[in-house]
Structures are given as structure tokens and as C-alpha cells.
DOTOR-201478 format. One line per 2 residues: number of its first residue (from 1); their letters; for each residue x, y, z of C-alpha. Coordinates in steps of 0.1 Angstrom, whole numbers. Example, Ala and Ser with C-alpha at 12.3 -4.5 7.8 and 13.67 -1.06 7.14 Angstrom:
BEGIN
1	as	123/-45/78; 137/-11/71
//
This chain:
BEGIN
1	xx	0/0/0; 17/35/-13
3	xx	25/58/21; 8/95/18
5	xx	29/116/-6; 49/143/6
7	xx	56/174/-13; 91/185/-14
9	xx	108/224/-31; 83/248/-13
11	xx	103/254/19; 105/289/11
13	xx	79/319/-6; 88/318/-49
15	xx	90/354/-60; 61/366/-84
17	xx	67/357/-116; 92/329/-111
19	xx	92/292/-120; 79/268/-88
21	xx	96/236/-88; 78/212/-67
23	xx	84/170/-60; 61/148/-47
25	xx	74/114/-37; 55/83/-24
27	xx	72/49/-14; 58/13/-4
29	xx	39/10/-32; 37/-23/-51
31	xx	33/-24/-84; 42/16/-89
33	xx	10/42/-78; 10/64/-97
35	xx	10/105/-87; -10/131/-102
37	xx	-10/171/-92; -35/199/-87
39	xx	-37/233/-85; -67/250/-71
41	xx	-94/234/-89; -71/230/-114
43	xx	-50/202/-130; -11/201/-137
45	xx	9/184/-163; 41/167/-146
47	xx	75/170/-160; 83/135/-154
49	xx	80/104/-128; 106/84/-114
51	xx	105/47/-102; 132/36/-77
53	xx	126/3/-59; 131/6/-24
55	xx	153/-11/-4; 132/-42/9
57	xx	132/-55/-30; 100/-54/-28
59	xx	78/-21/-31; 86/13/-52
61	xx	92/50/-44; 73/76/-73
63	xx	87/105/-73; 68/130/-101
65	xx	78/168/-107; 60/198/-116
67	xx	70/232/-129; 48/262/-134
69	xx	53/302/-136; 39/316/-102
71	xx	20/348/-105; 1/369/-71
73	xx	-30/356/-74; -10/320/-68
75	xx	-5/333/-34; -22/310/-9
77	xx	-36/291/-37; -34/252/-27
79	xx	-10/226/-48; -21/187/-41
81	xx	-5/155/-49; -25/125/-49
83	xx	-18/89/-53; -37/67/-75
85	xx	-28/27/-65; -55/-7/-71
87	xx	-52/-13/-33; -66/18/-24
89	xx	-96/14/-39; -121/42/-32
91	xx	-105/56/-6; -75/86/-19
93	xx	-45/95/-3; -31/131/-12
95	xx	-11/159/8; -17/198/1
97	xx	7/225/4; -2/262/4
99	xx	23/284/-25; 35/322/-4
101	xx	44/343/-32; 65/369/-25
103	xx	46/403/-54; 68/428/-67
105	xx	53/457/-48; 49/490/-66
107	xx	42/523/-47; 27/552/-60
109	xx	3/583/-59; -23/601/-83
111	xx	-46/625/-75; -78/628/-97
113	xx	-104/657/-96; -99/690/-91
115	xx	-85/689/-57; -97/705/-23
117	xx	-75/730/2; -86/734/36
119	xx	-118/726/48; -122/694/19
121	xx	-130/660/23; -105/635/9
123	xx	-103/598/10; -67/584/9
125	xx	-69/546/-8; -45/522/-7
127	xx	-48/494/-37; -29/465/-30
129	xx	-17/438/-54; -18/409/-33
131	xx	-45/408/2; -30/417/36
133	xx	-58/411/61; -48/443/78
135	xx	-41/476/73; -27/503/103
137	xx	-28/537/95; -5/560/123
139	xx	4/596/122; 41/603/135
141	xx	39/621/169; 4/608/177
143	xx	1/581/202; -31/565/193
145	xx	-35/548/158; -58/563/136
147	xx	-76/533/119; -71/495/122
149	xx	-89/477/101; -93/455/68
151	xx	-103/486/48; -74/504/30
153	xx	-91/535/31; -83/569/57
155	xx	-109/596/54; -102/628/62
157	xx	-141/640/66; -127/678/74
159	xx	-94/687/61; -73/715/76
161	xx	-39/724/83; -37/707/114
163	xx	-40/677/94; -7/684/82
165	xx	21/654/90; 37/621/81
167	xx	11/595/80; 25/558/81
169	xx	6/526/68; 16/495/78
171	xx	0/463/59; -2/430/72
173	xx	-6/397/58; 6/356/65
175	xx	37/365/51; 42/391/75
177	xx	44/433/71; 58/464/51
179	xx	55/502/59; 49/526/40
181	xx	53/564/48; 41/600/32
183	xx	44/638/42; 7/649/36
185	xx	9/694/33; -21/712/39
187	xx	-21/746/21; -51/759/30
189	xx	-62/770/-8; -91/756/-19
191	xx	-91/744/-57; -54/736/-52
193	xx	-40/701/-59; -36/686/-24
195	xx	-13/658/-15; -26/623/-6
197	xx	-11/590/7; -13/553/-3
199	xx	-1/522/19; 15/496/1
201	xx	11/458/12; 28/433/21
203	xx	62/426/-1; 87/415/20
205	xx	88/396/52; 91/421/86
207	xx	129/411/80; 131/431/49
209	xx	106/454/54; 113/493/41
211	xx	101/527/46; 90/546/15
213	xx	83/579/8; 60/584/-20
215	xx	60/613/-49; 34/632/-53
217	xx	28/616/-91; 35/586/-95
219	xx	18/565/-127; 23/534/-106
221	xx	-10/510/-98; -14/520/-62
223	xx	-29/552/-60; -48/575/-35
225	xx	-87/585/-44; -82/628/-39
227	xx	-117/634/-57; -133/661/-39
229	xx	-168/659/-20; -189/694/-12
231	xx	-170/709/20; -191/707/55
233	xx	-178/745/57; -194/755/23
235	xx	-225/742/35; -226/761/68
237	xx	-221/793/53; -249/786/31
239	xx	-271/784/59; -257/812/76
241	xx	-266/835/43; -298/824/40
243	xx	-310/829/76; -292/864/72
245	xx	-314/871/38; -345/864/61
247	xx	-334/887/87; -333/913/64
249	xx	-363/906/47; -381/913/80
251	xx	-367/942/88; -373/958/54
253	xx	-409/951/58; -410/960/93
255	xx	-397/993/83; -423/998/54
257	xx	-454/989/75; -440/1011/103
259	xx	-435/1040/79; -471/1036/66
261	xx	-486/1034/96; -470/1068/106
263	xx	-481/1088/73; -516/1078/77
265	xx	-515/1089/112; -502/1122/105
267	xx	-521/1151/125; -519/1188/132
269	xx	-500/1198/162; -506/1231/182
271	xx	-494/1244/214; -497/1267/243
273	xx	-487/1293/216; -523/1284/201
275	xx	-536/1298/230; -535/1336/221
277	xx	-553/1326/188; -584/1317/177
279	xx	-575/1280/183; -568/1282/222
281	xx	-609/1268/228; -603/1240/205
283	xx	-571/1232/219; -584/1227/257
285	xx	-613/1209/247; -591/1185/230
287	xx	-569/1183/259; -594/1176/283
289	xx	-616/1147/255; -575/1131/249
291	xx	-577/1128/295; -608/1110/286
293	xx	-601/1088/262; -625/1100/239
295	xx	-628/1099/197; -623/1137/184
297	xx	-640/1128/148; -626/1114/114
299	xx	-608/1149/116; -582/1148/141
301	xx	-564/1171/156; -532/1167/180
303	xx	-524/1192/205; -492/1197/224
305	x	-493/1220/251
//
């Protein structure tokens, strides 16, 4: 009865885009199993088998190869070898070993849109090629992180100048992390081009991992989203005009009913100098009918003595 196979040549991560070289080897087989190999759901074409009897005389050791060209969407995909042998009937013996492929990382950033000063919204994206499970943003000289999470996104829902710093991204995956750092420059202008960030993922294991500082146009694939959104601020000082237009509004009116209301009201005004005239009669009567809160006529007259 063949032993389980074993999968030999994947000891360490295979760099993107370079040729895996894999062995799979079962012994105690008599007459020869035969070995077959899988990718995914997917089946590979073997370079070769080898038949060595073993030592006892008696059984066989298979040994088949396989080559292929490893790309970054091979990484944690799932290579199996399985033996194929009479005695085993319909039972199926087979080991599985998961590829780590180490992608060529590119960093880069391109803003898009018109761009937004202080007082925008921004939305800093980081697109990686492979898929770290985690993504830390930090800004140098703060103590708390600012986001942990598996979204590579960091919104800025208000920007100012205080914003203003070096913002690091660290991305984490199984193969372990890489940094990534940017100088992000507020001006304070709006419609001028602002800066952004992205966080590149995981490249290198933590032993090699680097610190990069990213140009402000890069045409690389990993890119910040800088599109503009309508500012909070723009907003408020739309409200703020329009409860001043109604303010106004009132007080214009109040003014025109108020200066209505007094030229209809207009009245003749005498005094004591009436008093040596004709008018002096009239002028205490009305004095004494205004003490008594009484109507002088559709024809008024007001006296001030």
C-alpha cells in the first residue's frame, strides 16, 4: 500500500513571476502508484515520474515533478498530490501544500479631480496587489493609531492644516508586514491640488521590510482616491446667508409697514402758543376729550401743550 505523498521544493515563498519547482514522492507502493498534481481546482501536467525500488526489494518509491510560472493571485492558492494505487480502492490519499508568493510591490500616488485646500474631504486609498488582512494607519507624533482595520481606506471628513504630517501605513498579511510612509501638506487653498497617501502591502517579510516615501505623481498601480466631495464649511455658510437674507427681509418690511402706519397717522400739532389765537378753545377741549379717552371725529387734531 503506497505511504501518503509528501511534497518536497516549497520550503520557502517563490517570488512573483518565477518558476515553482515542486516533487512529490511516495514509497511502499507495489506495483508503482501512480501521482497526479492539482492546483486550485485546477490540473497540472508533470514534468516526469521516477520509479526507484526501495530497499526491501520489494515495493517502489514515485517521485513525479512539476514546474509552473507563479504569478500573485497563486499566493495561498493550494498545490495537491494524490496517489492513485488498485489497493486503495475508493479511498485517496493526497497531501496539500499552500504556495507564499512573495509580489513585486509598486508604490505610488495620483490624485484625480480637481482637488480640495482646507476645509475638503479626501479619501486616501491604498490598492494592493496581493491581500493583507490588515491595514494600520498611524500619524508620526500621535500616540493612538488612527484606523485598524481591513479597509485600505483613511478619510479625512474635514481637512485643515492641522491635518498636516507624516502619516505611516503598515500592511499586514501571513507572510508578515511592510510600511509605507508619506508627508501629507495642507495649504489651506481651496481648488489647489492637495497631496494624498497610499499604503503599500505586504512585499517582504518584517525582515526586509522598508520605509518609503511616495512622490506626489506617480503613474504606478497604487494610487490615492483625492476626488473632492462638497466641504461641511461651504454648507454652513450657506445656511448662515440664508438665515441672514431672512433677517433682512423682516426688517425691510417691518420698516415699510412702520412708515405707513405713521403717514396715515399724520395730525396737526398746536401748542400753548395756540392759546393767544383763535385756536386756544379748541385746543383745551381736545386736551381735556384726549384725558378721557374720547374719539375727536374722522378729523383729528393733535395738541401739544
Amino acid at each position: 500500500i503506497p505511504q501518503k505523498p509528501q511534497i518536497f521544493g516549497h520550503e520557502q515563498p517563490i517570488d512573483e513571476e518565477k518558476v515553482a519547482r515542486l516533487t512529490c514522492r511516495s514509497s511502499g507502493s507495489k506495483p508503482a502508484a501512480q501521482l497526479r498534481w492539482r492546483k486550485g481546482n485546477k490540473e497540472l501536467k508533470d514534468e516526469g515520474t521516477e520509479v526507484v525500488e526501495d530497499p526491501n526489494g520489494k515495493t517502489f518509491t514515485v517521485s513525479s515533478r512539476v514546474e509552473f510560472r507563479v504569478t500573485k493571485e497563486d499566493n495561498e492558492a493550494e498545490v495537491t498530490c494524490t496517489v492513485d494505487h488498485e489497493s486503495l480502492q475508493n479511498s485517496e490519499r493526497s497531501t496539500t501544500q499552500k504556495l507564499q508568493v512573495h509580489c513585486t510591490w509598486r508604490t505610488g500616488v495620483m490624485g484625480q479631480g480637481r482637488g480640495a485646500g482646507d476645509g475638503g474631504r479626501w479619501s486616501l486609498t491604498a490598492i494592493p496587489l496581493c491581500s493583507p488582512q490588515e491595514f494600520l494607519w498611524e500619524k508620526e507624533g500621535s500616540t493612538a493609531p488612527l484606523q485598524r482595520s481591513s479597509n485600505s481606506i483613511l478619510i479625512f471628513p474635514f481637512l485643515n492644516k492641522s491635518d498636516s504630517g507624516t502619516y505611516v501605513c503598515t500592511a499586514t498579511s501571513s507572510m508578515g508586514s511592510v510600511v509605507a510612509k508619506y508627508n501629507l501638506d495642507v495649504s489651506g487653498k481651496r481648488g489647489c491640488r492637495a497631496p494624498s497617501s497610499s499604503c503599500p502591502w505586504l512585499a517582504q517579510p518584517p525582515s526586509r521590510a522598508c520605509s518609503i516615501s511616495l512622490p506626489v505623481f506617480s503613474p504606478f498601480a497604487v494610487w490615492a482616491d483625492a476626488s473632492p466631495v462638497p466641504s461641511t464649511s461651504s454648507t454652513y455658510h450657506a445656511v448662515i446667508g440664508g438665515v441672514v437674507a431672512v433677517i433682512v427681509f423682516l426688517l425691510l418690511s417691518l420698516l415699510i409697514v412702520l412708515g405707513h402706519y405713521l403717514i396715515r397717522h399724520k395730525g396737526t400739532y398746536l401748542t400753548h402758543e395756540a392759546k393767544g389765537s383763535d385756536d386756544a378753545p379748541d385746543a383745551d377741549t381736545a386736551i381735556i376729550n384726549a384725558e378721557g379717552g374720547q374719539a375727536s371725529g374722522d378729523d383729528k387734531k393733535e395738541y401739544f401743550i
